[in-house]
C-alpha positions as CSV (number, residue, x, y, z in Angstrom):
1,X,-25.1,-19.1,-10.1
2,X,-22.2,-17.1,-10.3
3,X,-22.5,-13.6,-8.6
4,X,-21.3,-10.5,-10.2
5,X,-19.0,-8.2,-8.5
6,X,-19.3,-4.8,-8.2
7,X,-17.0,-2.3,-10.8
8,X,-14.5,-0.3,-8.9
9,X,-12.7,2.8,-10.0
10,X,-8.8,2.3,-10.7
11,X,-8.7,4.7,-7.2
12,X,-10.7,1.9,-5.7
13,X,-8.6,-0.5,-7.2
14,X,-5.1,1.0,-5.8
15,X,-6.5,1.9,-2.1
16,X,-7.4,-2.0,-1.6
17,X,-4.1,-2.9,-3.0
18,X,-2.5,-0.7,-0.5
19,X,-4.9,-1.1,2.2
20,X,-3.7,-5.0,2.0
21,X,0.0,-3.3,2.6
22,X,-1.3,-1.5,5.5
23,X,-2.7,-4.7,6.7
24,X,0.5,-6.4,7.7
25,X,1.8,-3.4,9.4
26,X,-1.2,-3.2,11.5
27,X,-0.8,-7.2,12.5
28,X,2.9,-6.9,13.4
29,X,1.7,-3.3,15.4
30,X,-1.3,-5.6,16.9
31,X,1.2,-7.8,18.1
32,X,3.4,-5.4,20.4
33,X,-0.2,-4.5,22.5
34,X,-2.1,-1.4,22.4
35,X,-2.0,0.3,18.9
36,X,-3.4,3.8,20.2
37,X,0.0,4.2,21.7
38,X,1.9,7.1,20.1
39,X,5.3,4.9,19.6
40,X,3.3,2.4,18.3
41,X,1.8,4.4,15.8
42,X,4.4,6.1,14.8
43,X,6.3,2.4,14.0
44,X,3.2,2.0,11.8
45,X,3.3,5.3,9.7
46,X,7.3,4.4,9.2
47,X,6.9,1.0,8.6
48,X,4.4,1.7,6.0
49,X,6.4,4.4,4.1
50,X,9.4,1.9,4.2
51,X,7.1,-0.7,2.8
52,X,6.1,1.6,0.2
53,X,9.9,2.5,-0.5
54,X,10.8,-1.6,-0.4
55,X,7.5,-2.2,-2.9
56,X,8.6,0.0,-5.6
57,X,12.7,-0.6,-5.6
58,X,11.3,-4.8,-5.7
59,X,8.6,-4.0,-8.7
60,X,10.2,-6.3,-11.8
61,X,9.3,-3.1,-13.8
62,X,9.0,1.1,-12.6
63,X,5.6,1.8,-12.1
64,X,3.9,-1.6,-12.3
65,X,1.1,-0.8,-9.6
66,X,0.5,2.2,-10.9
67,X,0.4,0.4,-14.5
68,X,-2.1,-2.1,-12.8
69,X,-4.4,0.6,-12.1
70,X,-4.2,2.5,-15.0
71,X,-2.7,5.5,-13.5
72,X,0.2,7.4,-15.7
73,X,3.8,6.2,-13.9
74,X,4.8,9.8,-12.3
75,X,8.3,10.8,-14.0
76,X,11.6,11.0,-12.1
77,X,12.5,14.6,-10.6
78,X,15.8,15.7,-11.9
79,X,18.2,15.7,-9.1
């Protein structure tokens, strides 16, 4: 018999997708030894706001995870 999952919220939804982002960096931070170090860390929190920068300039459309979630895409700020 099949089993049913449980229903999650689009939030739900978006903080596993990005929690399986975060996931790499924290393997590659595993790698170099301690992660409570301070430079390690701070390789993380960079890594994972480059990610995030690398993730939405290689999206085949603007917006698609937010799309995916059902979130409205946030418009551009006039520069």
């Amino acid at each position: 018999m099949a089993r049913e999952l449980p229903s999650l919220t689009r939030e739900q939804l978006l903080e596993l997708d990005l929690d399986l982002r975060l996931r790499m960096c924290w393997d590659a931070v595993s790698s170099l030894g301690d992660p409570d170090e301070i430079p390690h860390l701070a390789a993380l929190l960079r890594w994972a706001y480059g990610q995030g920068y690398w993730d939405c300039l290689t999206e085949p459309r603007r917006g698609a995870l937010y799309r995916a979630h059902g979130f409205a895409v946030p418009a551009r700020r006039k520069g």
